[in-house]
C-alpha positions, 0 to 999 in steps of 0.5 A: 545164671545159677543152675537151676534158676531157669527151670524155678522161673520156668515153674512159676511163669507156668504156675501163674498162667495156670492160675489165670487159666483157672480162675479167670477172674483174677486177671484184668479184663480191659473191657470189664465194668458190666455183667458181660465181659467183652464187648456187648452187643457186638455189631458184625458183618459175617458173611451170611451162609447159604441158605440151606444152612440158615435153615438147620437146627441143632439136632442134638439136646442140651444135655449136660454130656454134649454141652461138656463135649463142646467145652472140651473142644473149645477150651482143649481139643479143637485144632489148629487151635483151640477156640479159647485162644481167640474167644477167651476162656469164659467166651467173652471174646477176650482171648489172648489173640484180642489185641492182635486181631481185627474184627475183634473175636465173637462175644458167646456170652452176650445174649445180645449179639448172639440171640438173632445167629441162626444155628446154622449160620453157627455151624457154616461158619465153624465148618468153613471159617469166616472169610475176613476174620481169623476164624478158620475152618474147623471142617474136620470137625464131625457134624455132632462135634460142630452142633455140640460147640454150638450148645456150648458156646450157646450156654454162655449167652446172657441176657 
């Protein structure tokens, strides 16, 4: 291979995933043909939380610094891994896990599977993962962290 060929490769690899992380509509969505990507509605069987959690509610406003804070956790920050990984960049649970994972990761931008989730069923399951998924548990997570994922993730629904 001639010197240099592997770092110019290199470069445009991570240029076009670049481009497909930024503008996410250029790439091929397989589930695509609606106004919600993904798959909508999406009929689950998560475990249900304890009771004292089905009845919180998001403490914090919808205001556009928290739901930017919960974006960054999900598209960067959170670890192990960041939530896009699995729930997709624009959250439409097309990520890049999809193809390998069953049951297949949330849909936050359809209103359909997301408008019956109580806040806090939301919370318990990102604090403590979702047994029979590959949803782990982001218990590190301060509770303002947790409630500012969930008006993110919230923002995506459409109806």
């Amino acid at each position: 291979m001639i010197p240099g060929m592997r770092i110019v490769i290199f470069g445009l690899v991570w240029f076009v995933g670049m481009l497909f992380m930024l503008f996410p509509a250029w790439a091929e969505d397989p589930l695509q043909g609606s106004e919600t990507p993904g798959i909508c509605p999406q009929p689950r069987k998560t475990v249900t939380a304890p009771e004292a959690y089905l009845r919180m509610s998001n403490p914090l406003e919808p205001t556009s610094n928290n739901i930017i804070a919960g974006k960054t956790l999900f598209q960067f920050d959170a670890q192990p891994t960041a939530c896009r990984v699995c729930h997709g960049i624009g959250g439409d649970g097309l990520g890049i896990m999809f193809p390998h994972v069953q049951p297949k990761p949330r849909n936050f931008m359809c209103y359909y599977t997301m408008e019956d989730i109580p806040d806090g069923q939301l919370f318990w399951v990102i604090k403590n993962g979702s047994p029979g998924t590959v949803m782990p548990s982001f218990g590190y997570l301060d509770d303002d962290q947790v409630w500012q994922l969930i008006l993110y993730v919230r923002s995506l629904s459409k109806k």
